[in-house]
N, C-alpha and C positions, 0 to 999 in steps of 0.2 A: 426531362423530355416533355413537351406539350404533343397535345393530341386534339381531335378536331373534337371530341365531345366535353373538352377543357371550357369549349365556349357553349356548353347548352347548361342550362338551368335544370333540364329535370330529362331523365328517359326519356329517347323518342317510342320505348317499345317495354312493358312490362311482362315477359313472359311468366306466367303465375302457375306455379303446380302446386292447386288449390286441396290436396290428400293423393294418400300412398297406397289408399284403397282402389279395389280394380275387381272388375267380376270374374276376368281373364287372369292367368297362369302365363303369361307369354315365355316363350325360353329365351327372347333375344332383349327382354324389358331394360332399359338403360336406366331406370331411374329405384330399381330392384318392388314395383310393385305388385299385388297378386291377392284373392281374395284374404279379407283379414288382415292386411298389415297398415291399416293405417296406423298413423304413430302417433303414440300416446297426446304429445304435445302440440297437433295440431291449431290452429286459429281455430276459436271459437267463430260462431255468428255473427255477432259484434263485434268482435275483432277484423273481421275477415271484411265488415260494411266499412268500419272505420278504415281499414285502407284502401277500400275505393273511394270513399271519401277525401282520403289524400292522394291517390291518382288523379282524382277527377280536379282537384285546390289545385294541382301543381299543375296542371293543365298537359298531360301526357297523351298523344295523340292516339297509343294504342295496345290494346292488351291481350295477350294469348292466356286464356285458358283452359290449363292442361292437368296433369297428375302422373299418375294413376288415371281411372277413369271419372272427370270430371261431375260427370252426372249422377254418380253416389252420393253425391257431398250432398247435404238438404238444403244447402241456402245457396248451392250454386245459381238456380233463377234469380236468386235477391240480390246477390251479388252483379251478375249477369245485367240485370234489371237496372240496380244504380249507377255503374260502369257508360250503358248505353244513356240512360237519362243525362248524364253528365254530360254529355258527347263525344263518349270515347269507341273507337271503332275498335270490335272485339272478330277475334278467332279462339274455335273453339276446336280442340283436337280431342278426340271420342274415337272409340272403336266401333260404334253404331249400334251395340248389342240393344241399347235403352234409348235409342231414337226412337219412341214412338210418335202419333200423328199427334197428339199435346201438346211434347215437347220441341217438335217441330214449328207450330204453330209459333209455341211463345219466343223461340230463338227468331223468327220469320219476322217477329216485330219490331226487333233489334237492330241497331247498325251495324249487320255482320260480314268483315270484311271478306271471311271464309269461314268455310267447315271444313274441318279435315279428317277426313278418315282414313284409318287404316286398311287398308286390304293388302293382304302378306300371302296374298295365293290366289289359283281361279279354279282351284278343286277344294270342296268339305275334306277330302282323306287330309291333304298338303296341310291347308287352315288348320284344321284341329291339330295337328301332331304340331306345330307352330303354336297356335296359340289355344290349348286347351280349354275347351270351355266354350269355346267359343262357335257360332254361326257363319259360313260363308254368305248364305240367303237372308239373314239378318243384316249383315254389314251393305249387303247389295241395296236391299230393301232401304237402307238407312241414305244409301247416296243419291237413291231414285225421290226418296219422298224431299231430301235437302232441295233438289233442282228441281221438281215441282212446285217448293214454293217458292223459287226466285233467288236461292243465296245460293253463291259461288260457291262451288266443290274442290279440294283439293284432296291428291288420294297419295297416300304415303306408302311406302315398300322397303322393308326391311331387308338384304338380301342375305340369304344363310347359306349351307350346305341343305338344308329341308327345301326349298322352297325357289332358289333359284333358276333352275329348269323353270320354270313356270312363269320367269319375270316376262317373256314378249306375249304371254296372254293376258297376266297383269295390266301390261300396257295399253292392248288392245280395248281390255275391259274399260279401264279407264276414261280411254276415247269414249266407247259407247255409253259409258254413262253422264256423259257430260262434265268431266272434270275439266279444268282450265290448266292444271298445274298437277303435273307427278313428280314427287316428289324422293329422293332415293341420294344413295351412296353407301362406302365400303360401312360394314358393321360396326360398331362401335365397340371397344373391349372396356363395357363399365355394366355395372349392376348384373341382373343375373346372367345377361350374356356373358361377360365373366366369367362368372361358374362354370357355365354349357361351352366353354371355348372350345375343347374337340369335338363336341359334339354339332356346332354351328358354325362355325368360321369355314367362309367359301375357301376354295385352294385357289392356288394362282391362275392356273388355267380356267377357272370359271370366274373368276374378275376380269381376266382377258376377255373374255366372250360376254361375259354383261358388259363392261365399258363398251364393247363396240357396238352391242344390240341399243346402249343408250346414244352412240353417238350417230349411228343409223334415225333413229328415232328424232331426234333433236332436230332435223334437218327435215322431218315432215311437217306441216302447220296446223294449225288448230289447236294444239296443246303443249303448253311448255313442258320439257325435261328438265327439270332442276338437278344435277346433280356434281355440282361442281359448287367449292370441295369437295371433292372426293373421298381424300380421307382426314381423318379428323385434327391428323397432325398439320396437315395444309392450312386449314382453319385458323389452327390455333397461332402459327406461324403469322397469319395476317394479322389476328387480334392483336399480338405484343407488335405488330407496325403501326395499327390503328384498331382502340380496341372498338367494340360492338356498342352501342348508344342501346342498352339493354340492360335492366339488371333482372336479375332468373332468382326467385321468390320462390322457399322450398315453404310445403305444407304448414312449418310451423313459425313462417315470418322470416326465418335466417335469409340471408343474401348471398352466394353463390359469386364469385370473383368470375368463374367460368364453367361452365357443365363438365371439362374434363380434366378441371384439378379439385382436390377435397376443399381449400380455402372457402372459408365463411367472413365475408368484410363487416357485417350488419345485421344489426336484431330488430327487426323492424315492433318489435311488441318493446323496444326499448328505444328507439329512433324513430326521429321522423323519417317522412321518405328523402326528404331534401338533405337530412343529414347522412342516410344510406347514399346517397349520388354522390355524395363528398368524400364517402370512403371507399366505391366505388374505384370513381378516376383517383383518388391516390393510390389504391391498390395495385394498379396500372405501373405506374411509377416507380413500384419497389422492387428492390434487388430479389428478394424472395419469392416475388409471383414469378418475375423472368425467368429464376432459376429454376423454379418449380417446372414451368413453365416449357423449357430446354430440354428438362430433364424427359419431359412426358414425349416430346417430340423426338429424340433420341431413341425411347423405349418404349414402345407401344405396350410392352406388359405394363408400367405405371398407371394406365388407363384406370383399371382395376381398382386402385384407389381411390376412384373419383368421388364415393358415395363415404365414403370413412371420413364425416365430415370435421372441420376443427378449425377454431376461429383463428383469423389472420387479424393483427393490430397494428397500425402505422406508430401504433402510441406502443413504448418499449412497456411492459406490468415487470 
């Protein structure tokens, strides 16, 4: 089977989860981050320039950096910094707690396609039992000083059993602060949402009521509603039609087939990037991502396993 990223030479889109470190406890974290867990085998410094170095060689037009909470990492401006010099347009997805006016400043100098922040509530009590640790007037504070200086806002909405009650003032917020782009859909069952599944998983009748608050919403102007997919099985249903011109880059170099299967295609601290694009789209191709693949869309408990990660090889060992 051919696919339309068969004909691109390199990523049109590097999403990078540059550490598994995070200041925040989230209960809904899809990627199981939280203070302290960054993991052992993360990229080093060098390691981490060296592959913006080969983002930048392969000529990739654009790169999200995410985590955990990106702005722990100490060489994320160096990074940040070679990425833009190269002329690669970046997004950076933050929870806002460590936006201060610094590091505002130095992202403000960048070619940054967005900022995204989280905001997962429009009350401190909602936020904190959400994501502990954490500041609602910090995260505020972080999306006021982004549109002060000129980069585009986007604000993200996890929706739970905590917090959903609270999504049409979320949205409201959103407006007033200048975001361009709200960003939402059904929760995701990976990492430690996972765990907290009775504890966060909305019931049906409040999916009912938020899908209509979002299709209400969608139909005013001024700020996009993104939330289609919906849910995560949808997504993935498209990808095996035509996969995503992405590869999803975990802290310690591996390459990620898909966020919501365990499969690992590439070691980028053992491959180039041009070699990880070739295991990539074959990955694509193989009977065993499909079936993986069926199976997770079938079973929404499989989700679960997305983080138990384990190399996948077109080559039989």
């Amino acid at each position: 089977m051919s696919h339309r990223i068969d004909a691109l030479k390199a990523p049109l889109l590097v999403a990078w989860q540059l550490t598994r470190d995070c200041d925040l406890a989230c209960l809904h974290c899809c990627t199981d981050s939280a203070p302290g867990k960054r993991l052992p085998d993360e990229l080093s410094a060098d390691e981490a320039l060296r592959l913006a170095a080969e983002i930048v060689a392969n000529q990739v037009p654009y790169v999200m950096l995410c985590g955990g909470e990106p702005l722990l990492v100490p060489h994320f401006f160096a990074v940040a910094e070679a990425l833009g010099a190269g002329g690669v347009a970046l997004k950076v997805e933050t929870n806002g707690q460590r936006l201060d006016a610094a590091s505002v400043a130095r992202l403000a100098a960048l070619p940054i396609r967005s900022v995204q922040v989280s905001v997962d509530a429009d009350t401190q009590a909602v936020y904190q039992r959400q994501r502990p640790g954490g500041s609602l007037e910090q995260a505020h504070a972080a999306c006021r000083a982004i549109r002060s200086a000129g980069m585009p806002l986007e604000i993200t909405f996890a929706p739970t059993r905590i917090n959903i009650h609270e999504a049409a003032a979320v949205i409201e917020r959103a407006r007033e602060l200048g975001a361009f782009r709200f960003n939402t859909g059904q929760l995701m069952r990976i990492g430690t949402a996972a765990r907290h599944w009775s504890r966060v998983e909305p019931d049906a009748a409040e999916y009912q009521t938020f899908r209509a608050l979002l299709a209400r919403e969608a139909a005013r102007p001024g700020m996009e509603i993104c939330h289609e997919p919906f849910h995560l099985g949808t997504a993935l249903t498209a990808s095996l039609r035509e996969p995503p011109a992405t590869l999803l880059v975990l802290p310690n170099g591996w390459v990620k087939v898909t966020a919501a299967l365990p499969h690992i295609c590439a070691d980028l601290r053992r491959s180039s990037l041009r070699a990880a694009w070739d295991e990539y789209r074959g990955a694509w191709r193989a009977e065993e991502i499909a079936t993986a693949a069926h199976a997770t869309i079938d079973d929404e408990s499989r989700q679960a396993q997305a983080n138990s990660w384990r190399m996948f090889s077109l080559v039989p060992t």
